[in-house]
Structure formats: C-alpha cells, structure tokens
C-alpha positions as CSV (number, residue, x, y, z in Angstrom):
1,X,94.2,31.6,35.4
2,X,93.3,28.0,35.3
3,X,89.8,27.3,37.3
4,X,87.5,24.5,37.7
5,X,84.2,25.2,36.0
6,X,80.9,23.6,35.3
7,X,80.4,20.7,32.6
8,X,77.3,22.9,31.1
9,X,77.9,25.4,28.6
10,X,77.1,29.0,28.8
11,X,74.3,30.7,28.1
12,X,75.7,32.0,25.0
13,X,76.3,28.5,23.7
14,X,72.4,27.3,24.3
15,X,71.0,26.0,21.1
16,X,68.1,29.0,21.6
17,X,70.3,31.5,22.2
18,X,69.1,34.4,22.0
19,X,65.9,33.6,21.5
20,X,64.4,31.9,24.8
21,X,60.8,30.6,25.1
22,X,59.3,29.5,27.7
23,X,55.6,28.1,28.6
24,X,53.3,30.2,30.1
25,X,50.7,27.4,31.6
26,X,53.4,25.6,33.4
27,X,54.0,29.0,35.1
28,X,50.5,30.2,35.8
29,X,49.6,28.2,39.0
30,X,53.1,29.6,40.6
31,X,52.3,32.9,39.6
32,X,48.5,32.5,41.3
33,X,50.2,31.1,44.2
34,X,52.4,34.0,44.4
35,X,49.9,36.4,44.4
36,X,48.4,34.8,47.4
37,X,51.1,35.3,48.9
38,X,51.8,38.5,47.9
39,X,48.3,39.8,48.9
40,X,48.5,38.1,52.6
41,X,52.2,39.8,53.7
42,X,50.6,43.3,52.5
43,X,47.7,42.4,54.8
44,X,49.4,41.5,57.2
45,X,51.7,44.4,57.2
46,X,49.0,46.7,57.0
47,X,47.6,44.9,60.1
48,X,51.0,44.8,62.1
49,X,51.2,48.6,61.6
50,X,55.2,47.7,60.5
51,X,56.9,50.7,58.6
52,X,57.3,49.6,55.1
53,X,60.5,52.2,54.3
54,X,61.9,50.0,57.0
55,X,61.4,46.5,55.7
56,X,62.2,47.9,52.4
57,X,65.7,49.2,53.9
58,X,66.0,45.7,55.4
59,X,65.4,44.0,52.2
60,X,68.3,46.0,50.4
61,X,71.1,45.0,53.2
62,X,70.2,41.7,52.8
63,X,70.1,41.4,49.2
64,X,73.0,43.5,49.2
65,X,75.4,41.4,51.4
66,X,73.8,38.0,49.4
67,X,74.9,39.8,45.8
68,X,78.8,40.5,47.4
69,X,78.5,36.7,48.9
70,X,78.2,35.6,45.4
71,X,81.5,36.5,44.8
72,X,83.3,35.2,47.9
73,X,83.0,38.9,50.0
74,X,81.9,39.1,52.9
75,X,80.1,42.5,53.9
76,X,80.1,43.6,57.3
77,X,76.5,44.4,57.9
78,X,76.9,47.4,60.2
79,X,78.3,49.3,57.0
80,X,75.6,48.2,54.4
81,X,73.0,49.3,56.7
82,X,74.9,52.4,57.3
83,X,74.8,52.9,53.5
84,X,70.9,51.9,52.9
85,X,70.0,54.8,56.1
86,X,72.2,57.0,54.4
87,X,70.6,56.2,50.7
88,X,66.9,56.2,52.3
89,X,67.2,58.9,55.1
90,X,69.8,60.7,54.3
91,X,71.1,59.9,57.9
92,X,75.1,60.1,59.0
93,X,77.1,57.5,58.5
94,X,77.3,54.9,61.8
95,X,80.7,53.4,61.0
96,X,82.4,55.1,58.2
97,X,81.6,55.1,54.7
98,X,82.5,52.4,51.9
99,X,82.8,53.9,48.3
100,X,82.3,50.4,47.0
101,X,79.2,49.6,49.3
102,X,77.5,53.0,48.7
103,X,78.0,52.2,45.0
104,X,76.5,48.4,45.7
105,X,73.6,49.5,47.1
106,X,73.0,52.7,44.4
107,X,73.2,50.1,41.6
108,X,71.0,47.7,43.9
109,X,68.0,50.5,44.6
110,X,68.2,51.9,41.2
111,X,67.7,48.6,39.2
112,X,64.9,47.5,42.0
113,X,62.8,50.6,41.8
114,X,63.6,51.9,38.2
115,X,62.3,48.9,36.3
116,X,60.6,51.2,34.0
117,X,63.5,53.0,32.7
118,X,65.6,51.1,29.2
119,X,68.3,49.2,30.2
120,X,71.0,50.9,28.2
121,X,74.1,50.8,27.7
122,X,74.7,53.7,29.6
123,X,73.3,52.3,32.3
124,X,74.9,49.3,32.5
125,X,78.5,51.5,32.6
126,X,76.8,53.6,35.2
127,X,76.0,50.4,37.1
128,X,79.5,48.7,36.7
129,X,81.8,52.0,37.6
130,X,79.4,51.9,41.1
131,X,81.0,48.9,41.5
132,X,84.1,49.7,41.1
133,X,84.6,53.1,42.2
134,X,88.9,52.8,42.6
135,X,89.4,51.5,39.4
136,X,90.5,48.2,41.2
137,X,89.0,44.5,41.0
138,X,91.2,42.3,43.5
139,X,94.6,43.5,43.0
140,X,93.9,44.5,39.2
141,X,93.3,47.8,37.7
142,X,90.2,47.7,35.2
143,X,88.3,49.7,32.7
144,X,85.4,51.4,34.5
145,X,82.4,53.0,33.1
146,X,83.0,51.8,30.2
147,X,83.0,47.8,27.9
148,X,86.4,46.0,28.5
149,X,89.0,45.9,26.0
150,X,91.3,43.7,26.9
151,X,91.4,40.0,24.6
152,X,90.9,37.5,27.4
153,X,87.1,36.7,28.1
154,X,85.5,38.2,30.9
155,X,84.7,35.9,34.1
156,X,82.9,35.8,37.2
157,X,85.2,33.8,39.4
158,X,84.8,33.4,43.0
159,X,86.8,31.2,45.6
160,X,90.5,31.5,47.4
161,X,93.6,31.7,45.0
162,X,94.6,28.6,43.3
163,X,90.9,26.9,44.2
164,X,89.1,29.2,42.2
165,X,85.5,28.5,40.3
166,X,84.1,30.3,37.3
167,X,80.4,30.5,37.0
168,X,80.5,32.5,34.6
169,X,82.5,33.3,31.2
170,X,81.5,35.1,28.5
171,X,82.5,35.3,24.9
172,X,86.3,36.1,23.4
173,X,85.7,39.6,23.2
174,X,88.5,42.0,22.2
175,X,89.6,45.2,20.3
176,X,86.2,46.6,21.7
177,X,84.6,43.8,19.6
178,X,85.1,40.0,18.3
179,X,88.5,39.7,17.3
180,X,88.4,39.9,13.4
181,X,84.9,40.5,13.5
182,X,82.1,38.3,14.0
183,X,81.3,36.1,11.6
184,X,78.6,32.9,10.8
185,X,80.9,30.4,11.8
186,X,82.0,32.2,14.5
187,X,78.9,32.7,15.9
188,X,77.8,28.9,14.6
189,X,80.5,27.8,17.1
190,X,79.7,29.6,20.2
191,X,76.0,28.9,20.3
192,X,75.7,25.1,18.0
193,X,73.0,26.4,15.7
194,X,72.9,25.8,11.9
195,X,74.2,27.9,9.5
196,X,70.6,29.2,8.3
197,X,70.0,30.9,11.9
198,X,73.5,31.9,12.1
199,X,73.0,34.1,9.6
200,X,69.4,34.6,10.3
201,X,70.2,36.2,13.6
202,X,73.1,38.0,12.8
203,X,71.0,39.9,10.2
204,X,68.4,40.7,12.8
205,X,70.4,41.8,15.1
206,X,72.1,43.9,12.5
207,X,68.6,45.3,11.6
208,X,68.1,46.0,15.6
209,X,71.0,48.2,15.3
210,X,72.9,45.7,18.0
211,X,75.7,44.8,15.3
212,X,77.0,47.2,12.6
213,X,78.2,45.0,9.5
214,X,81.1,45.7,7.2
215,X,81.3,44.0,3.8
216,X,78.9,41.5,2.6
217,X,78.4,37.8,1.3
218,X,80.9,35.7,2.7
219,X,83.4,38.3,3.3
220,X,80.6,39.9,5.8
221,X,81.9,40.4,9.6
222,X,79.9,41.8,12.4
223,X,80.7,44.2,15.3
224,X,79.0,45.1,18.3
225,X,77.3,48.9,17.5
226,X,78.8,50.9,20.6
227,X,78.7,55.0,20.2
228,X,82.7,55.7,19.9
229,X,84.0,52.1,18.7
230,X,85.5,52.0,15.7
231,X,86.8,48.3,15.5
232,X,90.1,49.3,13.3
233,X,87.6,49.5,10.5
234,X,86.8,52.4,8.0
C-alpha cells in the first residue's frame, strides 16, 4: 500500500525514545487552571441537580464516535448510545446491537474507569479482540487477541482507497519479534541514538524483563519477552 505520510518521524525514532522528560513548571499553571475548572463544572452540576450517570453516558458516545472518526468511520449515534444504555443500565437495545460498537465502548469504559489496574499485555489483547470481534479489519482477516505476526509493519491508516494517510507506523516487526533479532544497530537506526545508549537501553530493558536476549558481545540479539514466543530460537 503506498500512502502519503507525515515528514516527522515516529515516535520510535525520537532521539529520547523511550525515555521522555518533560518540565513540570511549564505545566503547573495549566494544571492550576484546570483544577479551577474542574472544581466550578462539579459545582455547578451539583447545583443544576444534573444526573452525573448521564453526563457520564454522554461523555462515552461522544468520545466513542470521535475515537471511530479517527479512522475515517462514521458511527451512527443512535447505536453507540444504544450500547453505552445497555453497558450502564443494562437497558434493551433501541436499534439492534453492533458487536464492534459494544466492544468500542467496553474497551472505552474499561480503560476510563480502570486506570488503576497494570496495563498488560493481556489487556492490551483483550482490548484489541473488542475491537475486532469478526476477525475482520476492512476486508482483511487479522490476528485477534493476540500481537501480529505477519512481516509488514503495522499502520494506522485512514482515508478512501488510493488517497490514503498513515499517521501512524510502527517498527518492522515479524516472526512474533524483529526479524533476526534486535540488535544495537538495529535499534541505533530506528531511534538515531549513539551506540553507548543503544546498548544502554537494550540492557535495561533486558533487565526489565521487556526483551529476552540470546547470545552475547557482538553476536547478542534481542527479542520481545511474550509468554508463548519462541522466536525460532533455542
């Protein structure tokens, strides 16, 4: 698929990747400011006498049909709202129900009010099989519930056939891993650090438990530590 893209790199390729900083003083007048307004809309509604499970259940369509706009769908509102009453009330459906909605909005509610619980990575499957409860992206079957395996990188694409934009594309990632492995220069290439925290952060990650490393020295190659992936190697 050939699609026009944005000039900057990925995330993956910022010079501080992974490691992001940012400064906290430039932030704490926003954050003040946000709390003010934070503190005046619960006064408010508190005042109003307004039902909060039902600006909550409003908030959730909306952010709902806004996440599937990202992507170039369209929702029809009746049904998302017919899936946030069914995943608040437990009322009958008003127009049918959408598998792939219903799974929208369970991946939308559970991230939203579950911040407290580890993002794993059986979570993140959980989350990405809601999304695609047929099996079926498009017109294309996919792996569900489970990391791709297929050698061409992943991409968020949106956009009509032939005029399409990536906004997103993330490393060559095959064989359940980096084809080969992954190694310094590998890793040197995709991000545009020095050698020195190449290596420095593929051994922490390593330590982390995030990589699983097989030989060592020059020879050494990385691969991403998933419960059941063997990588082809002993």
């Amino acid at each position: 698929m050939t699609c026009s893209t944005t000039l900057k790199p990925w995330i993956w390729q910022h010079a501080a990747w992974p490691r992001f900083t940012y400064e906290a003083r430039a932030l704490e007048s926003l954050l003040g400011e946000a709390r003010i307004q934070h503190d005046r809309v619960a006064r408010k509604l508190k005042e109003s006498g307004a039902c909060a499970g039902a600006l909550a259940q409003a908030f959730f369509v909306d952010e709902a049909i806004a996440t599937a706009a990202i992507e170039g769908e369209r929702l029809p509102a009746d049904a998302v709202r017919s899936a946030v009453a069914r995943r608040f009330g437990g009322q009958p459906a008003i127009c049918g129900v959408d598998r792939r909605i219903d799974g929208l909005v369970e991946m939308l509610t559970d991230a939203s009010l579950n911040v407290d619980r580890p993002l794993d990575h059986a979570r993140l499957c959980r989350w990405q099989a809601a999304l695609f409860p047929n099996g079926i992206s498009g017109l294309q079957r996919i792996a569900v519930g489970r990391y791709r395996d297929h050698e061409e990188p992943m991409q968020i694409v949106s956009g009509r056939p032939g005029r399409e934009v990536v906004h997103y594309q993330a490393p060559a990632y095959g064989d359940g891993g980096f084809l080969g492995g992954l190694n310094a220069e590998k890793y040197m290439k995709m991000t545009g650090v020095s050698k020195a925290t190449a290596t420095r952060d593929l051994t922490d990650m390593a330590a982390a438990g995030q990589l699983r490393v097989h030989g060592a020295g020059k020879a050494a190659r990385y691969y991403v530590e998933v419960p059941g992936w063997t990588h082809g190697i002993a």
